[in-house]
C-alpha positions as CSV (number, residue, x, y, z in Angstrom):
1,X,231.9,33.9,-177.5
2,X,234.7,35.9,-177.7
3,X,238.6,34.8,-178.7
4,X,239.7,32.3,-175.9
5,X,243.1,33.4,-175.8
6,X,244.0,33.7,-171.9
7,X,246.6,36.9,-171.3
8,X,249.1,36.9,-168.5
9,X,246.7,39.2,-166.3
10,X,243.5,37.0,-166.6
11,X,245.8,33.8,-166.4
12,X,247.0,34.9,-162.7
13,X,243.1,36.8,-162.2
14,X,241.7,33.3,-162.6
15,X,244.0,31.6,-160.4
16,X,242.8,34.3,-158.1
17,X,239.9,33.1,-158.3
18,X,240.6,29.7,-157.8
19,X,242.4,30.2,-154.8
20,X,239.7,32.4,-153.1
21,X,236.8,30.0,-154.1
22,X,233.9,31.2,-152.2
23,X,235.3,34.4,-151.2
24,X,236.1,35.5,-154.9
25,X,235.0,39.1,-155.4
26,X,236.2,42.2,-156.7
27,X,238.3,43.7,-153.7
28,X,239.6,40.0,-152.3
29,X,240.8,39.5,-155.7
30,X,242.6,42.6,-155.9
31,X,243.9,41.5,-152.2
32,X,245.5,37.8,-153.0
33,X,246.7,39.6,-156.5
34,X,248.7,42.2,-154.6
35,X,249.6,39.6,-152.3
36,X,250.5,36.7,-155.0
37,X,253.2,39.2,-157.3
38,X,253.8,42.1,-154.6
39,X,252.5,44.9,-157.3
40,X,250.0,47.0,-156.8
41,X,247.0,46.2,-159.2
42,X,244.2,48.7,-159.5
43,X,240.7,48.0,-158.9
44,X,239.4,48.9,-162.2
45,X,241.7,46.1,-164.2
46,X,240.7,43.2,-161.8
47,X,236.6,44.7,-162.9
48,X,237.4,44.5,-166.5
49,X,240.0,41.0,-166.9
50,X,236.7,39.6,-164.5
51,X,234.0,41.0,-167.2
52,X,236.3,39.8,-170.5
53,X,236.6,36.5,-168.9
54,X,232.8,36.2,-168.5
55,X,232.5,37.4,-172.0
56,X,234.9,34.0,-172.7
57,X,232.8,32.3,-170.5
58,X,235.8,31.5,-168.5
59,X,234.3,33.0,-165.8
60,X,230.5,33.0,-163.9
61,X,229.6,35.4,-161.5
62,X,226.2,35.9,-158.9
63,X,225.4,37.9,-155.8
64,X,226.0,37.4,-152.2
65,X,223.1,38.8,-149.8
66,X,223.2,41.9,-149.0
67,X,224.6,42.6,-145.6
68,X,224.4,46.1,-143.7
69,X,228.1,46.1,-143.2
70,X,228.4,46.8,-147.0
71,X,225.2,49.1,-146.5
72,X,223.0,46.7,-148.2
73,X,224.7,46.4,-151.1
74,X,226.0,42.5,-152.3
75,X,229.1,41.0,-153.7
76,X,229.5,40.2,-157.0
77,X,230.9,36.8,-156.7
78,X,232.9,35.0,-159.3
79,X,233.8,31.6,-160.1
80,X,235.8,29.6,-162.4
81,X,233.9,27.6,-164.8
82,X,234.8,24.4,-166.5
83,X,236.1,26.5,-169.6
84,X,238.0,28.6,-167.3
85,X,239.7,25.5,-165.9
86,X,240.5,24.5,-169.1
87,X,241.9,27.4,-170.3
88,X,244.5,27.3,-167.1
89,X,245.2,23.9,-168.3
90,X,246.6,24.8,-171.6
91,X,248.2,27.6,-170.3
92,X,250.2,25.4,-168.1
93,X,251.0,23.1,-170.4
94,X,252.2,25.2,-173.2
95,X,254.4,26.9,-170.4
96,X,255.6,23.3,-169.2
97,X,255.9,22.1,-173.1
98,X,258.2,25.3,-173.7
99,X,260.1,25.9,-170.6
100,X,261.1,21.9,-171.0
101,X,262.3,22.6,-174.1
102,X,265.2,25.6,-172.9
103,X,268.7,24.5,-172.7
104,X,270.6,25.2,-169.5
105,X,272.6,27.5,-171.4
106,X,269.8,29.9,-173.3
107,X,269.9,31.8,-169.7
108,X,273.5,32.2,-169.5
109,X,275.0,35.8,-170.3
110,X,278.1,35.2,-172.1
111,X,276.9,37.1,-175.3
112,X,276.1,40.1,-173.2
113,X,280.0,40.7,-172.6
């Protein structure tokens, strides 16, 4: 398995996921993305965080039927798996850990002037 460090990108692709459930392929990812952070995200980088996070087994994928409104072809459908899950976990918690841990005043721009 490869390094199970969990990137910005895949952290908010898996939540993607998550949210989406049953309906979690490809284009409906890129959909509740661009939705989720109002940026545009191309196609190709929701295709390759989905196939490093099955390489990290953080996420499975299978097929839907095919279906003649996609002209026979089927979904690739992905889901979060229990190492996924956990590696959202952590992810929150280190976030929570740190951001409990930032004075009021780190934000504050006095040093700027």
């Amino acid at each position: 398995m490869k390094g199970t460090y969990l990137g910005e990108f895949e952290e908010i692709v898996l939540l993607a996921v998550a949210i989406l459930y049953d309906q979690a392929y490809g284009l409906a990812i890129k959909k509740e993305l661009e939705k989720q952070t109002g940026r545009t995200i191309s196609i190709g980088a929701v295709h390759a965080a989905c196939n490093r996070m099955q390489d990290k087994n953080f996420l499975e994928a299978s097929y839907s039927e095919a279906t003649s409104k996609r002209g026979g072809k089927r979904k690739k459908l992905y889901k979060v798996t229990v190492e996924g899950q956990k590696a959202l976990t952590a992810a929150r918690e280190l976030r929570d850990r740190m951001w409990s841990q930032v004075s009021g005043s780190a934000f504050q721009s006095n040093f700027l002037t």
